[in-house]
C-alpha positions as CSV (number, residue, x, y, z in Angstrom):
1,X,18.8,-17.9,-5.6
2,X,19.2,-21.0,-7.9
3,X,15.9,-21.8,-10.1
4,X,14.1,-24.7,-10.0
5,X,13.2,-25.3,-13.7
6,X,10.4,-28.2,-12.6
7,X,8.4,-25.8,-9.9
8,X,5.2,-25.5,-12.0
9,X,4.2,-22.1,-11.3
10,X,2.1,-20.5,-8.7
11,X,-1.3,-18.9,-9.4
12,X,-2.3,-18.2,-6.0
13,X,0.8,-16.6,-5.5
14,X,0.6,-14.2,-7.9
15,X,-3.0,-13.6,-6.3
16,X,-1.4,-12.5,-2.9
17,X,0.3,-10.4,-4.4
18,X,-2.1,-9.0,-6.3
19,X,-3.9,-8.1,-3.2
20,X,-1.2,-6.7,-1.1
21,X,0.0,-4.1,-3.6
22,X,-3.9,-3.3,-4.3
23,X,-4.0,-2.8,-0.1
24,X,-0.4,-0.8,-0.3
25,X,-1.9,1.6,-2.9
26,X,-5.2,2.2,-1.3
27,X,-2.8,2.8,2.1
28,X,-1.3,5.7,0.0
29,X,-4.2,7.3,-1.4
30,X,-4.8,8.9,2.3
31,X,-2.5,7.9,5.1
32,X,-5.6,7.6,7.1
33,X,-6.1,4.3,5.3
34,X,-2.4,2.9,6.1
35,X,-3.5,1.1,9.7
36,X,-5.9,-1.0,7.9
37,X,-3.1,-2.3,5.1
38,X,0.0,-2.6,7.2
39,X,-0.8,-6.6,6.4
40,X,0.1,-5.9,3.0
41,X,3.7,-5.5,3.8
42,X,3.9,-8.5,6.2
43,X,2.5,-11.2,3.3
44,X,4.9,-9.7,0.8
45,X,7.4,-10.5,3.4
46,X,5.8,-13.8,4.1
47,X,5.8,-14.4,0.2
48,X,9.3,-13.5,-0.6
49,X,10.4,-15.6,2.4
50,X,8.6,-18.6,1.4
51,X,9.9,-18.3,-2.4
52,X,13.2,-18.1,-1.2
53,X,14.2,-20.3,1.2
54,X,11.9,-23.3,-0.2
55,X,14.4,-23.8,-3.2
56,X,16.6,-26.7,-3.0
57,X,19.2,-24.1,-2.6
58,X,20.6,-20.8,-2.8
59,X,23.5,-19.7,-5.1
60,X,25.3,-16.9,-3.1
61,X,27.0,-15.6,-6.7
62,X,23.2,-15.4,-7.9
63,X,21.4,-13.9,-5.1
64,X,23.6,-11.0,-5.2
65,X,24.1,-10.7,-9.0
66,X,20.2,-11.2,-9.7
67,X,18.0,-10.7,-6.4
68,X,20.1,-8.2,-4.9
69,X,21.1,-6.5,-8.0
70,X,18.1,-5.9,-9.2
71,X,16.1,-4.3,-6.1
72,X,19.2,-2.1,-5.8
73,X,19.1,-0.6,-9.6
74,X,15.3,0.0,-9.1
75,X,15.9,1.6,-5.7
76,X,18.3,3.8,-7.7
77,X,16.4,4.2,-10.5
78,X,13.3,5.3,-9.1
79,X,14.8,7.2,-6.2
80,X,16.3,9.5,-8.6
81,X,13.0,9.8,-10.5
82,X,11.2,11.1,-7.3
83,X,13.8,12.9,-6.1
84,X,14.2,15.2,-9.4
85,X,10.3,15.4,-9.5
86,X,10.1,16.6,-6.1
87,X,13.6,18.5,-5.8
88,X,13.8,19.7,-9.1
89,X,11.0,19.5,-11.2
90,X,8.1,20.9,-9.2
91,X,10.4,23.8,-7.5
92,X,11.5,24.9,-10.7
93,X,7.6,25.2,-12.5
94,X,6.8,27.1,-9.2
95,X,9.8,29.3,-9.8
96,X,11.5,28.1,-5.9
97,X,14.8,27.2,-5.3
98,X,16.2,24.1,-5.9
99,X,18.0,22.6,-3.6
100,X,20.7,20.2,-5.8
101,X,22.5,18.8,-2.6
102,X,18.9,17.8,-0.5
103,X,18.3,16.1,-4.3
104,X,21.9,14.0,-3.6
105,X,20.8,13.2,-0.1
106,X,17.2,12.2,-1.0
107,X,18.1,9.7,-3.7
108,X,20.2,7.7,-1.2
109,X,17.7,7.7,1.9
110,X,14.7,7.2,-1.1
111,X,11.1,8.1,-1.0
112,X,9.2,7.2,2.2
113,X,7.8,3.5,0.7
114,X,11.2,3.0,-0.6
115,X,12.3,1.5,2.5
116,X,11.0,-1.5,1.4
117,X,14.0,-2.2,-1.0
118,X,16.6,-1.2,2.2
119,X,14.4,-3.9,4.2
120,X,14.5,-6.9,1.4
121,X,18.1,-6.3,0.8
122,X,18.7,-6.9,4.2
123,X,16.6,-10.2,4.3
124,X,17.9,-11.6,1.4
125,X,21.6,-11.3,2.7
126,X,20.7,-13.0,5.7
127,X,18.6,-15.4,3.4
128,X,21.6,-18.2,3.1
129,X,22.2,-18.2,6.9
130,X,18.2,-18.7,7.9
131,X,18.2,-21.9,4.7
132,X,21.6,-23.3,6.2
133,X,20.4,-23.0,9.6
134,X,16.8,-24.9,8.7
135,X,18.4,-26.9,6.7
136,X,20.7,-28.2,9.4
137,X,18.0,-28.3,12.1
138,X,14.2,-27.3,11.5
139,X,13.9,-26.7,14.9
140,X,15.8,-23.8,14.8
141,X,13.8,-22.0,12.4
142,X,11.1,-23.1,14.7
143,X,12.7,-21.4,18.0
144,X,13.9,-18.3,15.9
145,X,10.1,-18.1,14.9
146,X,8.7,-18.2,18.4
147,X,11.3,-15.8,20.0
148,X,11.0,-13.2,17.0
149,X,7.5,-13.3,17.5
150,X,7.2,-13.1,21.5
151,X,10.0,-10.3,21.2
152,X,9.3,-8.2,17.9
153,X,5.8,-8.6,17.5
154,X,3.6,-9.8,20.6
155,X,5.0,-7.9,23.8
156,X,6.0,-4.4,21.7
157,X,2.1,-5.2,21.5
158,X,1.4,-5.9,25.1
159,X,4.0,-2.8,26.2
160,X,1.5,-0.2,25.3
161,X,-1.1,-1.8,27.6
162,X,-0.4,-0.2,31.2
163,X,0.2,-3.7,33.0
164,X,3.0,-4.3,30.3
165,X,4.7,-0.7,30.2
166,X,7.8,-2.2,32.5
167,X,8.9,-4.6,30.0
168,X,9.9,-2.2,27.8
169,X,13.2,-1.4,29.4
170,X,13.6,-5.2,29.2
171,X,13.2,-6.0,25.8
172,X,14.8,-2.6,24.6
173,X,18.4,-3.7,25.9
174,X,18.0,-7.4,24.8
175,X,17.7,-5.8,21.3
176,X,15.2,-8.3,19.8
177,X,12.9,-5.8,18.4
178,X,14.4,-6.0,14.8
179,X,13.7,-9.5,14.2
180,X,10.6,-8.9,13.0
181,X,10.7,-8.7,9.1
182,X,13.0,-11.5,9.5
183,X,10.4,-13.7,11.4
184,X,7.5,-13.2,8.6
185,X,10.7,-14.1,6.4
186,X,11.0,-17.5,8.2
187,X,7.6,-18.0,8.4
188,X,7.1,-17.9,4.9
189,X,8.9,-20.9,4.7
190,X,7.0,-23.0,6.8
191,X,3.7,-21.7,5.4
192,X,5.2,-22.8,2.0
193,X,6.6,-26.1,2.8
194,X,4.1,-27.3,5.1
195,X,0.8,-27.9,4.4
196,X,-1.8,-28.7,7.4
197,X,-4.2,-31.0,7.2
198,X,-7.6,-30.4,6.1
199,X,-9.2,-30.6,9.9
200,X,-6.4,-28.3,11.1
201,X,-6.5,-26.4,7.7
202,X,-10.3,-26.1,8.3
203,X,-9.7,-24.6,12.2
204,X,-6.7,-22.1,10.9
205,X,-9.0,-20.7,8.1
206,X,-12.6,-20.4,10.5
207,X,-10.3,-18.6,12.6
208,X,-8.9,-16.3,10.6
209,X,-12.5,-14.3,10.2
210,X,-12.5,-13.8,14.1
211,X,-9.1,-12.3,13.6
212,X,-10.1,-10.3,10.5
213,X,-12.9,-8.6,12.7
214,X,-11.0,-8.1,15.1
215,X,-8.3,-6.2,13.0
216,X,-11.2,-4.3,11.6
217,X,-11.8,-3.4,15.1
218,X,-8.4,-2.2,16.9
219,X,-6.2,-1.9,13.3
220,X,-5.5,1.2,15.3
221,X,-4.6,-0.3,18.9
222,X,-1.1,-1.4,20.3
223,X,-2.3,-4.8,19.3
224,X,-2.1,-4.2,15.5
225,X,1.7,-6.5,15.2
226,X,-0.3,-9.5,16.2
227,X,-3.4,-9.5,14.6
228,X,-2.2,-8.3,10.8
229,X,0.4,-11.6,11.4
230,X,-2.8,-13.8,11.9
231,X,-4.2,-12.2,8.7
232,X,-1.6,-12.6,6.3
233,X,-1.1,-15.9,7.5
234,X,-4.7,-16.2,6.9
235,X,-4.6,-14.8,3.7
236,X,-2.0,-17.1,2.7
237,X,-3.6,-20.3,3.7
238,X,-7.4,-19.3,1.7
239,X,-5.3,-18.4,-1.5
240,X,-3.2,-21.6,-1.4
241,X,-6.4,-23.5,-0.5
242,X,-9.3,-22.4,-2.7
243,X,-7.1,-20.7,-5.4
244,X,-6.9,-22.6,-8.6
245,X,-6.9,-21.3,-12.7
246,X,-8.2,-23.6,-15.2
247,X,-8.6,-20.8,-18.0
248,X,-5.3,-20.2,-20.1
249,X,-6.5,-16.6,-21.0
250,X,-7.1,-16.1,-17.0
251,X,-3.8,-18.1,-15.7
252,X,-1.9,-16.0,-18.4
253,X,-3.7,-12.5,-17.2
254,X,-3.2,-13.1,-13.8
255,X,0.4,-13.9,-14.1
256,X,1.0,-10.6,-16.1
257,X,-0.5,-8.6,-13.1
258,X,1.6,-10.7,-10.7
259,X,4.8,-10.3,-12.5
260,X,4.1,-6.3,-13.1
261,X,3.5,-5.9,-8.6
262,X,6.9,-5.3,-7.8
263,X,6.8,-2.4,-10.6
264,X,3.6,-1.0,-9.1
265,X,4.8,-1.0,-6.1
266,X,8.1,1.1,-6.9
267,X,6.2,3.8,-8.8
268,X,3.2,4.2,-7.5
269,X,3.5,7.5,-5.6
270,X,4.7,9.1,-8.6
271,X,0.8,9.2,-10.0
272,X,-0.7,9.7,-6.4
273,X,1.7,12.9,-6.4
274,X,0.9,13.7,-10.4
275,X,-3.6,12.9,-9.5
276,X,-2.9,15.9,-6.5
277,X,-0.8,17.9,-9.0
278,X,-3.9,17.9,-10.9
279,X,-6.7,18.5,-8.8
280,X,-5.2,19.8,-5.6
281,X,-4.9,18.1,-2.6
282,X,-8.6,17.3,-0.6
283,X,-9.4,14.4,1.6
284,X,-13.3,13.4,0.5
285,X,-14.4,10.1,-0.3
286,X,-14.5,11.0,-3.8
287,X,-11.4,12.1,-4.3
288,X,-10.1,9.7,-2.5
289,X,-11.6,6.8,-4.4
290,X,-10.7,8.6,-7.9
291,X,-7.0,8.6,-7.2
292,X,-6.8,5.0,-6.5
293,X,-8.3,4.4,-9.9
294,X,-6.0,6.5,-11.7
295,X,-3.0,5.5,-9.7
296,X,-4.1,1.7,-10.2
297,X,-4.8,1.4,-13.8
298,X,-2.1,3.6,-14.8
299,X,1.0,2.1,-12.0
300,X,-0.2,-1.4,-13.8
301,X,-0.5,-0.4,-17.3
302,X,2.3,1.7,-17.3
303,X,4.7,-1.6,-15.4
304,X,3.1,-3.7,-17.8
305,X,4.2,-1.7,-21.1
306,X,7.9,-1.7,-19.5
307,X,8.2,-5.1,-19.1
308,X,6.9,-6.0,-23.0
309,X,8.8,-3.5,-24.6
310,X,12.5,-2.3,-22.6
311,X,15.1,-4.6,-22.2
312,X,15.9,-3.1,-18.9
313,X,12.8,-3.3,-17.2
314,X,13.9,-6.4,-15.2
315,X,16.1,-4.0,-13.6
316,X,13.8,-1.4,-12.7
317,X,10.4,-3.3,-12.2
């Protein structure tokens, strides 16, 4: 992806993000959490869309020797650390077996929120055919939009409803059902490049607390695809609107956290895995709410050391 040198940069951006990887932790404390943050991973999408294919344009030789590159040596990277942690490591203090060829295989599948990195691979590979394709014709990214969403989000949605349940056939042999990442992709970019005006702008963000109630309400329910779309759309639109830094300390702070997410994000469940190493493995509210601490201040400050002091760091955070 080609830089822009003259994009000033973007606070509210590094806000989102903030907030998503804050959501994605607090998912992994207790998995009981995780249907109330499944958003997070759909306005990272949105986010890394909208970055992407709003640049002028993208350099094939650099998307695959930067963007690419670098989730993959990460992937590796910390892949291997979990996997000799969990395959190696902890077996061997407990005197078991250690399986060295479930290690191999586990460092190429990756741990279970690894599959982010397979994901964003895949999205930024397709990346130059969405911009060429917008590029030559926004109403294609327009139509691409709507029929990802009817097909991948909304009647997946509507097919666990009873009056739906025939359509499932349908839809399973027209293969659409994978478009979604892709279609939070694309709709980054129009979030980004489009800005509505402030009477629509006004209606879009009033609306977004009837869908954020209603999230609260059925997070759970078949109808989860649709609503967490509304709310990291929403979420997007109140950061870009409202969001702006005027202290240089704050600006400079926030940018630090928003730079050090990606990080966070990789290696997380290592100190979620260390905190129940610790103090043993209960679901209470206490426990609960002391292992997002730990695992917050010490994912961040840990990412955040990396990235001052190893040259290598872009390549693993």
């Amino acid at each position: 992806m080609s830089v822009d040198k003259s994009r000033e940069h973007l606070y509210y951006i590094d806000i989102l993000r903030i907030i998503s990887v804050l959501a994605v932790l607090f998912a992994h404390v207790n998995l009981d959490y995780v249907y109330w943050c499944y958003w997070s991973v759909v306005l990272f999408t949105v986010i890394s869309g909208g970055l992407m294919l709003t640049h002028d344009r993208i350099d094939i030789k650099r998307l695959y020797t930067v963007n690419i590159f670098r989730v993959v040596t990460a992937f590796f990277f910390w892949s291997c650390v979990y996997s000799l942690s969990e395959h190696v490591l902890l077996p061997h203090r407990d005197g078991k077996y250690v399986n060295f060829k479930l290690m191999i295989t586990s460092i190429f599948e990756g741990h279970f929120h690894l599959w982010y990195c397979y994901m964003i691979i895949g999205l930024f590979i397709l990346a130059p055919f969405i911009k060429a394709a917008i590029e030559y014709d926004e109403k294609i990214g327009l139509y691409f939009l709507v029929i990802a969403f009817f097909f991948s989000i909304l009647v997946p949605a509507l097919q666990e409803l009873r009056p739906f349940a025939w359509t499932t056939g349908i839809t399973g042999n027209i293969g659409l059902g994978g478009f979604r990442f892709a279609a939070y992709f694309v709709l980054g970019y129009y979030l980004m490049k489009y800005k509505p005006d402030k009477y629509l702008r006004r209606i879009l963000l009033v609306a977004g607390v009837p869908a954020l109630i209603l999230f609260v309400l059925f997070a759970r329910s078949s109808m989860r695809t649709v609503l967490e779309t509304c709310i990291a759309a929403w979420l997007f639109l109140l950061a870009e609107s409202f969001f702006t830094i005027k202290n240089k300390w704050v600006a400079s702070f926030i940018a630090m956290l928003g730079d050090a997410v990606f990080g966070v994000y990789l290696i997380h469940e290592l100190f979620n895995m260390i905190y129940d190493r610790m103090f043993g493995l209960t679901y209470t509210g206490l426990y609960d709410f002391g292992k997002y601490l730990f695992t917050v201040l010490l994912s961040f400050i840990c990412i955040i050391l990396i990235r001052k002091k190893h040259r290598i760091a872009g390549f693993i955070s």
